[in-house]
N, CA, C and O atoms as a DFTB+ gen file, in Angstrom:
136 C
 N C O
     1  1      -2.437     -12.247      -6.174
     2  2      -2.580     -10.952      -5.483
     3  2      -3.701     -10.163      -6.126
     4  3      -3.524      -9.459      -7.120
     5  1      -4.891     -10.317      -5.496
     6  2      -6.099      -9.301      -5.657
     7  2      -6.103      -7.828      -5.191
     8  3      -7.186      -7.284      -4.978
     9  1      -5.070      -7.229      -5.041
    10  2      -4.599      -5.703      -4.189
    11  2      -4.597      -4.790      -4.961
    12  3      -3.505      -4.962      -5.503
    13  1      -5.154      -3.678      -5.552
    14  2      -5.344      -2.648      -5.988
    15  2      -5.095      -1.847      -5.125
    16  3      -5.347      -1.882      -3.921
    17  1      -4.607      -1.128      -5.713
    18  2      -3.818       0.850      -4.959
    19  2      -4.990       1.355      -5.141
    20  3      -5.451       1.052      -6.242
    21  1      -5.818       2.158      -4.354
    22  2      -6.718       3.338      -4.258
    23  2      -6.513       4.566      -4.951
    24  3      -7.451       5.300      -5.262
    25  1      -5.395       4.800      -5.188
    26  2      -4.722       6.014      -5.851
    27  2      -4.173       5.586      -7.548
    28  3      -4.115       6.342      -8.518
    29  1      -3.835       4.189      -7.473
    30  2      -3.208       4.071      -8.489
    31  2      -3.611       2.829      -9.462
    32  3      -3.397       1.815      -8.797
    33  1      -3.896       2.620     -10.210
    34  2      -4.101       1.413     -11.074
    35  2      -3.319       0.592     -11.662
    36  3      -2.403       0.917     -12.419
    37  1      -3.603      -0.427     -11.379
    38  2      -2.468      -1.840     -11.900
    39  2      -2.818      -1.974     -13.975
    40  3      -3.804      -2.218     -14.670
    41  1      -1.766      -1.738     -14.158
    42  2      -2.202      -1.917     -16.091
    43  2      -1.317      -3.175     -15.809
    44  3      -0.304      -3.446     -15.163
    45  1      -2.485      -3.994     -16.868
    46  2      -1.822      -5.640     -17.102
    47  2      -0.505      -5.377     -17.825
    48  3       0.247      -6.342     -17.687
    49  1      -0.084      -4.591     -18.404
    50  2       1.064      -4.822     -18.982
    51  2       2.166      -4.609     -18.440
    52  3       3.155      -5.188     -18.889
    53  1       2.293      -3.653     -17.245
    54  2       2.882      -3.658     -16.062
    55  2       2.637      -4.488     -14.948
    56  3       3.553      -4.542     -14.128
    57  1       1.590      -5.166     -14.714
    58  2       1.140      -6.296     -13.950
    59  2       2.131      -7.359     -14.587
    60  3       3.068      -7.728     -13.879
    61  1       2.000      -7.898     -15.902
    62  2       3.029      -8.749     -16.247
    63  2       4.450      -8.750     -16.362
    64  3       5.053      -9.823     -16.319
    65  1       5.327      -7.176     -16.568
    66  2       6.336      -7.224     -16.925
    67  2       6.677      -7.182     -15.353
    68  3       7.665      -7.827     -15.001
    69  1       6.062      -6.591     -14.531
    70  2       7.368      -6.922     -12.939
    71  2       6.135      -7.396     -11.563
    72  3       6.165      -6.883     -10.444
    73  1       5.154      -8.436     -11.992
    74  2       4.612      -8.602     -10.951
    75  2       4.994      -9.213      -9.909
    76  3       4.165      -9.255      -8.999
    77  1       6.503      -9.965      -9.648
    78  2       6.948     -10.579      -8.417
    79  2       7.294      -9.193      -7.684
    80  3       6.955      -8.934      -6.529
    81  1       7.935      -8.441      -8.431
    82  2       8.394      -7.335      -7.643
    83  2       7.130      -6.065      -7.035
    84  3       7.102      -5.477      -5.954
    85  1       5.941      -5.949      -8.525
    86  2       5.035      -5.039      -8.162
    87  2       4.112      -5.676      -6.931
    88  3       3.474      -5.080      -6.063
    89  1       4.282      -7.211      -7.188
    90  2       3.455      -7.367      -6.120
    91  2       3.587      -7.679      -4.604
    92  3       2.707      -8.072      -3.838
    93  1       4.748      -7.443      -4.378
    94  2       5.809      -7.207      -2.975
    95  2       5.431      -5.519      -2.722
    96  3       4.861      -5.117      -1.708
    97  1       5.818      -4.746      -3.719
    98  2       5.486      -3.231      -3.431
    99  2       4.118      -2.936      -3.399
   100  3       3.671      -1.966      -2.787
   101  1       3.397      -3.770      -4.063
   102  2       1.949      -3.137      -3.917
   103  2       1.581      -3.523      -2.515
   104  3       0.826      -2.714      -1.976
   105  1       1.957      -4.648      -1.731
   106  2       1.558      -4.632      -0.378
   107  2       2.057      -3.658       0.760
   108  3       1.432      -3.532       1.813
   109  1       3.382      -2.883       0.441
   110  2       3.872      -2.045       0.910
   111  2       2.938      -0.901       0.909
   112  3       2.389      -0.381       1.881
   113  1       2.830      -0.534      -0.589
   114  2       2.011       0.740      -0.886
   115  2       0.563       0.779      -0.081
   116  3       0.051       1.849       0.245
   117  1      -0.131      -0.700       0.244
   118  2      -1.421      -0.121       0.587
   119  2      -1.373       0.419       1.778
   120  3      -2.286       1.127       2.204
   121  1      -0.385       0.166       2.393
   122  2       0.022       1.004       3.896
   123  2       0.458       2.563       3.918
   124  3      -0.009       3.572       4.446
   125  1       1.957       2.188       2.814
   126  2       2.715       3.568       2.758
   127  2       2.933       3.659       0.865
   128  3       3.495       3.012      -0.018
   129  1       1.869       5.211       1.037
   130  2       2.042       5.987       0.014
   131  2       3.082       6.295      -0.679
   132  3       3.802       7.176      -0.209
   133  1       3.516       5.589      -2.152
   134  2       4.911       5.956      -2.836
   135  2       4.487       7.313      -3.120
   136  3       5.251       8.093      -3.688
């Protein structure tokens, strides 16, 4: 998943601790704003 938030930045250390989950929500988010 190459998806960056416009608003928000991915830190690798949060990239690693929940990326199955961040990266299900980050496809959400690029639509709808958390």
């Amino acid at each position: 998943a190459g998806i960056v938030h416009p608003g928000r930045v991915r830190e690798p250390q949060c990239q690693t601790s929940v990326q199955t989950s961040n990266e299900a929500k980050l496809t959400v988010s690029w639509q709808i704003p958390w």
